[in-house]
N, C-alpha and C positions, 0 to 999 in steps of 0.2 A: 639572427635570433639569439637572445641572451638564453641562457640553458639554467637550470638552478644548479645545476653543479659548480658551475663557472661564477653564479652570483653566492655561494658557498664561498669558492675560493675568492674572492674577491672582499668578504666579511674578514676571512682570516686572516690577510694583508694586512687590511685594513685595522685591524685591532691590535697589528704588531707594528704599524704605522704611529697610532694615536697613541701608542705607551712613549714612542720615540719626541712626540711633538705635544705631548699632553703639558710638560711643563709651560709653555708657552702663554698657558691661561691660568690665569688664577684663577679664578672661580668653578666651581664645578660645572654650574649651569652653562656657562660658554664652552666649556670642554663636550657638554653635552649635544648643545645647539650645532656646534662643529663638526661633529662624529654624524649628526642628520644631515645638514647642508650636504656635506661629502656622499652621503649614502643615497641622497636623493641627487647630487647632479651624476650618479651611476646608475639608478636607476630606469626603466621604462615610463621615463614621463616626457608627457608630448612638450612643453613647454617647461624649460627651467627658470621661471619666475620666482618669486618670495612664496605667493598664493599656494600656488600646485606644488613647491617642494617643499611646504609645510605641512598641506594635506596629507604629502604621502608617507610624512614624518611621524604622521598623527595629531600634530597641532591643530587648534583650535581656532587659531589666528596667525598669519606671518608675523607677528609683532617680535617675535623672537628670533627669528633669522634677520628679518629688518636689524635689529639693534643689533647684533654678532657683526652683519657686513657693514653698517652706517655710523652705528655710537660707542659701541665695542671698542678697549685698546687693547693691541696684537697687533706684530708686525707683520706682515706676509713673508718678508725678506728674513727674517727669523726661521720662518718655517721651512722657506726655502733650502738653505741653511743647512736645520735638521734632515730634511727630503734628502737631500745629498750623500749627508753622511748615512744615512740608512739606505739605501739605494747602492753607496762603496760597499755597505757591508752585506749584502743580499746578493747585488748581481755582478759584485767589481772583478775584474779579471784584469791584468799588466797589457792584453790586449786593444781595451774597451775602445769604442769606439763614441766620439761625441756627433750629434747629425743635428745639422742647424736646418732649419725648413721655417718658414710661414705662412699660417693659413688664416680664410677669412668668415668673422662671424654676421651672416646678415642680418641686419635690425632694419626696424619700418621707423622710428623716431631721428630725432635729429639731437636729442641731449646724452645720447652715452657716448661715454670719453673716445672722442678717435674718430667717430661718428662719420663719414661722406658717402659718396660715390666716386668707388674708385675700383680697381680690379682689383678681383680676388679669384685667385688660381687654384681655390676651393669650386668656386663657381663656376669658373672658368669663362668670366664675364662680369663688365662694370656692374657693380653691384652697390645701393648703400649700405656698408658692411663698418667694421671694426676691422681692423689686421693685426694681427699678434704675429710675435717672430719667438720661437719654438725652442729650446735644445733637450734632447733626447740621447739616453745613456743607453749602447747597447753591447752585451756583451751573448755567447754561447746559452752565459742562465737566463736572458732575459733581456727586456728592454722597458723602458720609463724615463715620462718626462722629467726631466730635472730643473728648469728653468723657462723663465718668458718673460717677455717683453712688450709693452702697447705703443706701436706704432701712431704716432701721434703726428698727422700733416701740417700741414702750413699755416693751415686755413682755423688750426688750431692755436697753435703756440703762438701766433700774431694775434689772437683774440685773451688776451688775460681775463677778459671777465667771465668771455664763457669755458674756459679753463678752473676759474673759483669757483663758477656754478656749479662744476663735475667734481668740486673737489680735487683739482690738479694741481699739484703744488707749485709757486711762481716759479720755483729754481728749475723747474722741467723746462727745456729748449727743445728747439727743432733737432732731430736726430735721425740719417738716413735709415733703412732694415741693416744697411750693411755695418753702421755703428755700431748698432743694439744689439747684431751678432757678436763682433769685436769682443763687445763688454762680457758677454753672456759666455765666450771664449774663455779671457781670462777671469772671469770669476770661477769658472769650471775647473780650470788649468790650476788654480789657489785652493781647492774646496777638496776634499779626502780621496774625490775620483780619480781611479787610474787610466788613463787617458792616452791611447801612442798614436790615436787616428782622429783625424775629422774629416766630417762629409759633408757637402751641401748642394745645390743645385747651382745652375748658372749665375741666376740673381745675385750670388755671394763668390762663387768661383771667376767670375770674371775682375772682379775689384784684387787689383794689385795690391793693396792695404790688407787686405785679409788673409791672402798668400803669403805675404811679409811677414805678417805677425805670428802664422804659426812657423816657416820656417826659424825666426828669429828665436821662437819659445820650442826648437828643437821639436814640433809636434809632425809626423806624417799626415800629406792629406791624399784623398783623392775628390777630386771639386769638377763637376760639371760646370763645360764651359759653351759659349757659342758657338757655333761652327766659323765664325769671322773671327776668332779670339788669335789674336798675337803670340806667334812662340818662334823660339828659336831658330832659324835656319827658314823659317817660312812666313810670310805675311798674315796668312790665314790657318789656324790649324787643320781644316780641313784637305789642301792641300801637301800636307806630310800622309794623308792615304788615300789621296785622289787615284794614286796609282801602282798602289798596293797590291801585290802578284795574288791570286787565290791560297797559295800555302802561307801567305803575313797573316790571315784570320784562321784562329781556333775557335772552333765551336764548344762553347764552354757555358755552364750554370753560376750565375750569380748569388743561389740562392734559390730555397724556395718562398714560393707564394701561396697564394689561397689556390690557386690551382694547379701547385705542382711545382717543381724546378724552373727555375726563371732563365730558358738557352737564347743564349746571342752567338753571334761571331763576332769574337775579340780581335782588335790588334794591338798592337803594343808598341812603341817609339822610345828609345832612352835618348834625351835630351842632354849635352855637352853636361857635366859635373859642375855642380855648386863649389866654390871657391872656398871648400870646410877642410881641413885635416886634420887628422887624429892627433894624437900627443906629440908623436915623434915630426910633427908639420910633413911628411912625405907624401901618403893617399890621401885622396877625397874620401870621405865616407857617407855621403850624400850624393843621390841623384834625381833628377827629374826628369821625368816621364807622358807623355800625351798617349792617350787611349782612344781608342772610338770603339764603340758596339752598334754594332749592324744586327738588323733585324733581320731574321730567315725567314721568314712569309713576305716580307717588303724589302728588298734591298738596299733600295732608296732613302732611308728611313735611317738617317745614320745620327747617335749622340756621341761628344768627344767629350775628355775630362783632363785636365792638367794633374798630374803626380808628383809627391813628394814623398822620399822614400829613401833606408838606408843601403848601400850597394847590396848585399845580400838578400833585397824584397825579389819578389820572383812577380810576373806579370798575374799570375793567379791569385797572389794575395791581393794583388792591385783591384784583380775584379772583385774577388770576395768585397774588398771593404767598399765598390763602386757599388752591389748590392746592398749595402748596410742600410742603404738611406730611405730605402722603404721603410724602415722600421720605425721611420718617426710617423709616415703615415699609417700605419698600423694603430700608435697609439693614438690616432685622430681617429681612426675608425671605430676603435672601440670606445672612445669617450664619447662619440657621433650615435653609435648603435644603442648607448645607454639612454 
């Protein structure tokens, strides 16, 4: 339940937000329609249509959020942009952390961009939905989306004309989630955020390309992976704690939740050193790591994560930041709950 305190704080944001991106529109009246649009997909409305977030705007007619999102010009990728740079300056910390995640929006029609039946791990079932692929900034002060992406299938980008129908530009191609991560990565890694970690679930932790690319951009991760995931010294990573003595797990909080500190039993694995040395070329200062968390009401119940990290990270940091990755669901839930 949205609280009017929390929709207080959330106006206040919000108006130190629009000073930051108000340039973006020339006219007054689109600076205005955009401060609604925003305040109404925040708000308690059962449907975020044109119709119902105009109503709760006050408008008279959607005709004016219609033109803002269809004949309006503004870039999004502008704003985004801006979003960033206010966002380093509000919640940035030398820690931050980036969480890549994707979730799915169900639709009953068949013309919005992205449009099929396909899973969505929102739903937790094929669903005909939309999929967006997420990144989220989260630091001590705070956390917020910074960036997205519209997963767009096959059955799209081989269809050009109903691509122009949606309004999708010809130069858009087929692109995996794990690309649209990639990209969403380095534009992150380029943008004012300060940035020493990323997180994301299997879906992106198992792709070697994505591993590579933050090792190569010096970025630490901790990336949920398979329990069949390939590591060093073992075929399967779940076999590096198949046989793991009772004192290799610490019972340890990732964080809390909505209900309180998030306890697992940790373990922790340092994998042979990355082939990095300092100035003088003598140590490694780089290593990699495999984690698993076990759950204490189920034992059986085991997730593993691949790490990357500088020799000096302790396995606690490693959980803290393995907990990070809630925090992009958090900001689904509160965009969900508006």
């Amino acid at each position: 339940m949205i609280t009017e305190r929390a929709v207080e704080q959330w106006d206040l944001e919000l108006d130190d937000l629009f000073v930051a991106i108000g340039h973006r529109f020339r006219r007054v009246e689109l600076r205005r329609r955009m401060r609604d649009y925003v305040r109404g997909l925040l708000a308690p409305v059962a449907r975020k249509n044109s119709w119902q977030l105009a109503e709760q705007a006050g408008h008279s007619t959607p005709d004016g959020l219609q033109h803002l999102l269809a004949g309006a010009k503004w870039e999004p990728d502008d704003i985004r942009d801006d979003l960033q740079e206010y966002v380093a300056d509000k919640l940035g910390e030398d820690d931050g952390v980036l969480i890549i995640d994707d979730t799915g929006f169900i639709k009953k029609g068949t013309t919005s961009a992205g449009v099929q039946r396909q899973y969505s791990g929102t739903a937790g079932r094929t669903e005909n939905c939309q999929i967006g692929v997420f990144a989220a900034y989260a630091t001590s002060r705070g956390r917020a989306l910074v960036d997205r992406e519209l997963y767009l299938p096959k059955s799209w980008t081989t269809d050009r004309d109903r691509c122009r129908a949606a309004k999708i530009p010809d130069v858009r191609e087929f692109a995996t989630k794990g690309e649209l991560a990639r990209r969403m990565v380095l534009r992150a890694l380029a943008s004012p955020l300060p940035i020493a970690w990323v997180t994301a679930d299997s879906a992106y932790g198992q792709e070697s390309r994505f591993r590579r690319l933050l090792e190569q951009s010096g970025i630490g991760y901790v990336l949920a992976v398979p329990k069949s995931q390939f590591t060093v010294g073992c075929p399967r990573i779940e076999g590096l704690f198949a046989q793991a003595p009772d004192e290799a797990w610490e019972k340890t909080s990732c964080g809390d939740g909505a209900k309180g500190p998030r306890v697992y039993h940790w373990a922790a694995v340092r994998l042979p050193a990355v082939a990095e040395f300092d100035y003088q070329g003598e140590v490694p200062y780089r290593m990699r790591w495999a984690l698993a968390r076990r759950s204490i009401s189920k034992p059986d119940e085991i997730a593993y994560y691949l790490a990357y990290a500088s020799l000096e990270t302790t396995a606690r940091e490693l959980v803290r930041i393995a907990g990070s990755r809630w925090a992009i669901e958090e900001c689904f839930v509160r965009h969900e709950a508006a």
